[in-house]
Residue, then its C-alpha position, 0 to 999 in steps of 0.5 A: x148469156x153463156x157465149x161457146x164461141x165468144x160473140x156467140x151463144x151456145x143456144x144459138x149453135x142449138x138455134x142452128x142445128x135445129x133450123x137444119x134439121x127442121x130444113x130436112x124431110x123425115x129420117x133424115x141423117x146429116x154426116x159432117x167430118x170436121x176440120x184435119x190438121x194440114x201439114x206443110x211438111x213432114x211434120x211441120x203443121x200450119x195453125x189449125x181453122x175447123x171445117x167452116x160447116x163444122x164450125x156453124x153447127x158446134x163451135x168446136x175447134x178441134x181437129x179430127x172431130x166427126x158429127x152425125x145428126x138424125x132427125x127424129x120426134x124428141x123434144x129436141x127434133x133430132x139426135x146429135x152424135x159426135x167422134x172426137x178424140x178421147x183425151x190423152x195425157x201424154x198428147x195434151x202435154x205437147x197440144x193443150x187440152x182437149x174436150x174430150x168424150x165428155x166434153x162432146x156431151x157437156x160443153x157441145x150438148x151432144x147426145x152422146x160422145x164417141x171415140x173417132x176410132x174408124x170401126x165405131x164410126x163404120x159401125x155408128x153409120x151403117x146403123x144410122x143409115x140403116x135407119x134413115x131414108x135421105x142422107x146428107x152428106x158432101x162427098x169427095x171431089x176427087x176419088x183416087x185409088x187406094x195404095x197400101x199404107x202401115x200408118x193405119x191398119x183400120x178403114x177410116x170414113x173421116x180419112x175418106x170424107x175429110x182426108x188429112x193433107x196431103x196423104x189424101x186417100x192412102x189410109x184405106x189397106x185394102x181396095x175392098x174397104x175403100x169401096x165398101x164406104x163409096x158404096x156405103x155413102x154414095x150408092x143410095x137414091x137419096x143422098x144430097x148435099x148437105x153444102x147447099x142446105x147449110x149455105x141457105x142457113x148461112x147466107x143470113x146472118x144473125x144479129x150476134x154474128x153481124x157484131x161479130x162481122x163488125x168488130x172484124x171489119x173495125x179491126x181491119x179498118x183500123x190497121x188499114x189506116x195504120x198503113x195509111x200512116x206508114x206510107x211513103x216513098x221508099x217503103x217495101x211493100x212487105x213492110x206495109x203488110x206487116x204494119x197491117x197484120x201486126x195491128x190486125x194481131x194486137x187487136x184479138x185477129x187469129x189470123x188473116x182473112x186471105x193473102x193480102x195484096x199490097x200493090x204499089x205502082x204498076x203492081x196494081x194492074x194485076x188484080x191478084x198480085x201477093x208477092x209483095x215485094x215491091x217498093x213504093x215509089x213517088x207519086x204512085x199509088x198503093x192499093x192495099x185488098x187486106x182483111x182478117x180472122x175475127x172469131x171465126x168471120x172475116x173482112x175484106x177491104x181494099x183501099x188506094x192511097x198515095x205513096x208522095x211524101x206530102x201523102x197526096x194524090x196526082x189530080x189524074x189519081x184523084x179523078x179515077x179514085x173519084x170515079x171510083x168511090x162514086x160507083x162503090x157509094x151508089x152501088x152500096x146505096x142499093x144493098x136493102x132487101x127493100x129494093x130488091x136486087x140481087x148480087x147479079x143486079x148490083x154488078x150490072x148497075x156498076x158497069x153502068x155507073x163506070x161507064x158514065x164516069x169513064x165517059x165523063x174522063x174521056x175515055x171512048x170505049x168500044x163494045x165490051x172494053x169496060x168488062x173485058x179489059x178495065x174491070x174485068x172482075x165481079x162487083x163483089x161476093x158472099x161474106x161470112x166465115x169463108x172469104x168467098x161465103x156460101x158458094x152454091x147461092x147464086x148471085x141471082x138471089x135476091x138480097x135479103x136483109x142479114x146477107x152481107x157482100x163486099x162491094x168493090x169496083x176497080x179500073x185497071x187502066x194498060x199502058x196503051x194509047x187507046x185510053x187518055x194519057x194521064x190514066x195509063x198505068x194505073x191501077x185501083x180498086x175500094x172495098x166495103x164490107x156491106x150488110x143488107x138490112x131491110x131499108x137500109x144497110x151497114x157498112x161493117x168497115x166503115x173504119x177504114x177511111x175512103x174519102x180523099x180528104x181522109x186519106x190525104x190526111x191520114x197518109x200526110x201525117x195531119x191526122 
């Protein structure tokens, strides 16, 4: 099987594209930009990641590449155009090779390849709209006004639509271009989000991307018990991350999945702590929220392990892990399409579980308290090519098999005396990432060890 991406065939990619187009009513035309290259400054640039839409329909990782299909009655149902940059010898000496235009036809199967140069753009568009009846397209969130700028002397539709950071909007010369393409692409009865469209195609996962998913959450878990192993009194907390990077890296990761938090002690109270600079202390707690970049998909786990020398919890810990894993078990236990929750439906039956536990803890909790102050976050989210996949399903949506979610309750207890001593000040959380089948489920991170046995024993050195 020819792979275009590896794990990833290329008939799948026409697998994807089709099922879009498919999707779409009749003369429709999808508009697509791919990913810029983003600078953090002058001219010092960060690793390329394609556009995430881009990426699902092509498997290109190029930067500055455009995309245009049109639904038509070919064998094939439509027609697939792409803008790339034309090879460049001198270019290629500093960057590597590029694809090219021909490389657009036979490596991307388009039906033809076309230089990105803003005028064949500009005149490919107004052409293919003047053909189609509904546009599918996602405008810029934010619209500015143009100033003058020498760095390019021609309108640009992929500077409007995917502008490189962080000009933004500065490449339009005159005002009177920039409203030439809002009008072109925004002024019209049937222009739709394309977002919404491709987040119904994502949000289930093919089989080739579910073992994708799962060699990503095998990395991460993996390195997640390399950080086991390094933990101890004394430690930065940057040490930590760099352990689990560095395993994430050895094992094929591109990089990872989000800004890890590595939050020892008191750290762990705030839920998004990333300064990581902290030192872990005796009889603390770390809890680790890490995952990587696998091939285009990501994970995301979240562990709490001792920081003793011996690599044991205090009982107190030990209990409110407990409580902890419990609530992710039963929680997991409900991801069959079967059963028919949804996303909203899991977080609800967690904030019962949790109640229950906590009640069984001593803790006497008022109206509220649990959501508001001691678990504050939501029980989980879309997972996929993005960290936070598919954004426009709601949690109301029923889970279906192919969907895959992280399921992660955390209790983040003040140091105040309203709840029992022995738990003031600790914070914690534990996170899978979790596949929905249609009676049953995978827990694509199962690497990662969570019972307390495990742990003690990964961190104490005795495994």
């Amino acid at each position: 099987m020819e792979h275009l991406t590896p794990g990833i065939p290329a008939t799948e990619y026409e697998q994807r594209r089709k099922a879009l187009m498919d999707r779409l009513p009749e003369k429709s035309t999808v508009v697509l930009m791919g990913g810029r290259t983003k600078y953090m400054s002058r001219n010092i640039f960060y690793k390329f990641r394609q556009e995430s839409n881009f990426w699902y329909l092509t498997g290109m990782q190029e930067p500055d590449a455009a995309l245009i299909l049109e639904k038509d009655h070919s064998p094939r149902g439509y027609k697939m155009t792409m803008f790339v940059e034309p090879r460049q010898m001198t270019k290629e000496v500093w960057d590597g090779p590029t694809c090219g235009l021909d490389g657009a036809e036979k490596i991307f199967r388009a039906d033809e390849g076309l230089m990105n140069d803003p005028s064949v753009m500009l005149n490919y568009i107004k052409s293919a709209l003047a053909r189609c009846e509904h546009l599918f397209v996602d405008l810029p969130t934010q619209v500015s006004i143009p100033r003058q700028s020498m760095r390019s002397p021609r309108l640009s539709i992929h500077d409007f639509l995917a502008p490189p950071s962080p000009t933004g909007f500065d490449l339009f010369v005159r005002k009177t271009d920039f409203e030439n393409v809002i009008r072109l692409l925004s002024d019209r009865r049937n222009t739709h989000s394309l977002q919404r469209e491709m987040d119904r195609l994502r949000v289930r996962k093919s089989p080739n991307e579910l073992a994708v998913m799962r060699q990503a959450g095998s990395i991460s878990g993996q390195a997640m018990a390399q950080v086991m192993r390094a933990c101890r009194p004394g430690l930065l907390e940057s040490e930590a991350q760099a352990v689990f990077e560095y395993e994430c890296a050895k094992s094929g990761a591109e990089r990872p999945a989000y800004v890890p938090v590595f939050a020892s002690g008191r750290n762990a109270l705030m839920i998004h702590y990333v300064r990581n600079d902290g030192v872990l202390g005796e009889r603390d707690v770390m809890s680790v929220d890490a995952g990587c970049e696998f091939r285009g998909y990501v994970s995301d786990i979240t562990r709490t392990m001792p920081t003793s020398a011996d690599g044991r919890f205090t009982p107190a810990q030990r209990d409110l892990y407990e409580a902890l894993l419990r609530v992710l078990k039963g929680c997991t236990a409900l991801a069959t399409e079967q059963q028919g929750y949804t996303l909203s439906g899991v977080h609800r039956r967690s904030v019962e579980m949790l109640s229950v536990e906590l009640r069984d803890l001593g803790f006497h909790l008022g109206f509220g308290t649990l959501e508001r102050v001691l678990y504050p976050h939501y029980i989980g989210h879309w997972l996929g090519i993005d960290l936070h996949d598919v954004s426009t399903v709601e949690r109301a949506t029923r889970l279906q098999e192919g969907m895959v979610f992280t399921v992660e309750p955390g209790l983040y207890i003040p140091d105040d005396p309203a709840y029992p001593a022995a738990f003031r000040g600790l914070g914690m959380r534990v996170e899978d990432d979790v596949a929905v089948g249609y009676s049953d489920y995978t827990v694509l991170s199962s690497e990662a060890p969570k019972e307390v046995a495990d742990i003690e024993a990964v961190c104490g050195g005795r495994i």
